[in-house]
N, C-alpha and C positions, 0 to 999 in steps of 0.2 A: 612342753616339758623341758629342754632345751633352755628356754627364757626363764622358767621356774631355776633350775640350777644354775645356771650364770648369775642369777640374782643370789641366791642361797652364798654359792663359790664369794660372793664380793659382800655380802652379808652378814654371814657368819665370823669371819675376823672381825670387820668392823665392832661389832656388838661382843665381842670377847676383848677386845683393848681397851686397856684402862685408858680413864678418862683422865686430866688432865685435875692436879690438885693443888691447894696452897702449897706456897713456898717452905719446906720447914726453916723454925727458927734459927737452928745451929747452920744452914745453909745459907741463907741472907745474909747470916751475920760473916761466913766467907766471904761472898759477893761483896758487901760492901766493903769489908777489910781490901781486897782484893782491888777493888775499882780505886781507893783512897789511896794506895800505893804507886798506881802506875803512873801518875805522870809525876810528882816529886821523888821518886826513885829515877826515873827518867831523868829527871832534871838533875839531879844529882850522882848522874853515871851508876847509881846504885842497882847494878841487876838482880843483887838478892833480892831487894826491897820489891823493883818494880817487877820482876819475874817471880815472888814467894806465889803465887795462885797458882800455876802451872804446874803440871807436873812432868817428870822427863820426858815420857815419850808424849807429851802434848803435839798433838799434829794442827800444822798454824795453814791455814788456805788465804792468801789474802784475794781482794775483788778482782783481779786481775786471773784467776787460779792457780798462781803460783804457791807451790805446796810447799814448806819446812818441819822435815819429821825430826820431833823430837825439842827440847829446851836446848841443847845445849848447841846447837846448830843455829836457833832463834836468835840468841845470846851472840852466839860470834856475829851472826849478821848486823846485831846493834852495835855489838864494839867496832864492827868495820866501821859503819855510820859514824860514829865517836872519832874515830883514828884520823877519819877524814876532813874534820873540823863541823863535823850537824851539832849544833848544840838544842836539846830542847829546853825553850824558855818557859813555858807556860802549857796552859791544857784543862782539859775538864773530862771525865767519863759520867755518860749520866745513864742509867739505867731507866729505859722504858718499860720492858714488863718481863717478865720471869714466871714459869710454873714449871710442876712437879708433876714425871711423866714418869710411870714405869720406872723407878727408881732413880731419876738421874733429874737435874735442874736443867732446862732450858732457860737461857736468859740472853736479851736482847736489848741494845740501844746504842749507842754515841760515843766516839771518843773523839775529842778534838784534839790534836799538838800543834803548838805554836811552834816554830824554828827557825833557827839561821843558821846558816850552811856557811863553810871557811870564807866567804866575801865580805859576811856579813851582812847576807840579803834575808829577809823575814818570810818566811813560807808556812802562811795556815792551811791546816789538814786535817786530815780525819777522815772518819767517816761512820756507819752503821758496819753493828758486828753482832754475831750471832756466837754465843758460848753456850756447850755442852760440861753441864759441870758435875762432876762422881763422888759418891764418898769413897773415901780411901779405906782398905782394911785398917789402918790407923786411926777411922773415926774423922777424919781432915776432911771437910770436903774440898774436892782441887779442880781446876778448867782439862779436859782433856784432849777439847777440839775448841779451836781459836781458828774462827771465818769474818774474815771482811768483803762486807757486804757490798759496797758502793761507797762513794766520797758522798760527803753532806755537801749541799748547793753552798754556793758562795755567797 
């Protein structure tokens, strides 16, 4: 009886959570707005451009678990980057796969930045990240939680 409800107890949720769905349209077409912005906003010191997906209190974890609550905390951390002479030169984000959970986008893949830091030395980076993405009561959908995962192999 025991093994019967322990089963049931870890059972019963399971088969009551929704299961994982297409991406809706007006959400992908955020994503990808969103992914297209960030490294030529970047490149261009432009944080509206490269932060417009975020929304304020986005909570940023990178692979390290170093945690940054909120945009506007994110933001100074890049302009510090900026002030110090990091320029990024180049980049790609490429999205691997993305679904539709219980109202919210899961999406995952790649961001690569090229950069040179005030010597002028070239430092490629990046890595794998995981984005939790909401609609907004505005109808917007925005990134709410921004996780880096690990550096991509060299």
């Amino acid at each position: 009886m025991r093994v019967l409800s322990l089963v049931l107890l870890v059972a019963i949720p399971i088969a009551a959570a929704q299961q994982p769905q297409p991406v809706p349209a007006d959400a992908q077409r955020a994503i990808d707005e969103g992914n297209a912005a960030w490294v030529p906003g970047l490149e261009s010191q432009d944080l509206d451009r490269a932060c417009g997906a975020f929304t304020e209190q986005t909570l940023f974890i990178d692979a390290n678990g170093n945690i940054t609550q909120g945009l506007p905390a994110f933001e100074n951390a890049l302009r510090a980057r900026f002030a110090k002479g990091t320029k990024i030169t180049g980049g790609k984000v490429t999205q691997l796969g993305a679904q539709f959970l219980n109202g919210k986008v899961i999406e995952w893949g790649s961001s690569l930045l090229e950069t040179v830091d005030s010597r002028g030395l070239h430092h490629p980076g990046g890595g794998y990240y995981l984005t939790v993405w909401e609609r907004r009561p505005d109808g917007a959908w925005k990134i709410t939680r921004n996780i880096g995962l690990g550096l991509l192999p060299q």
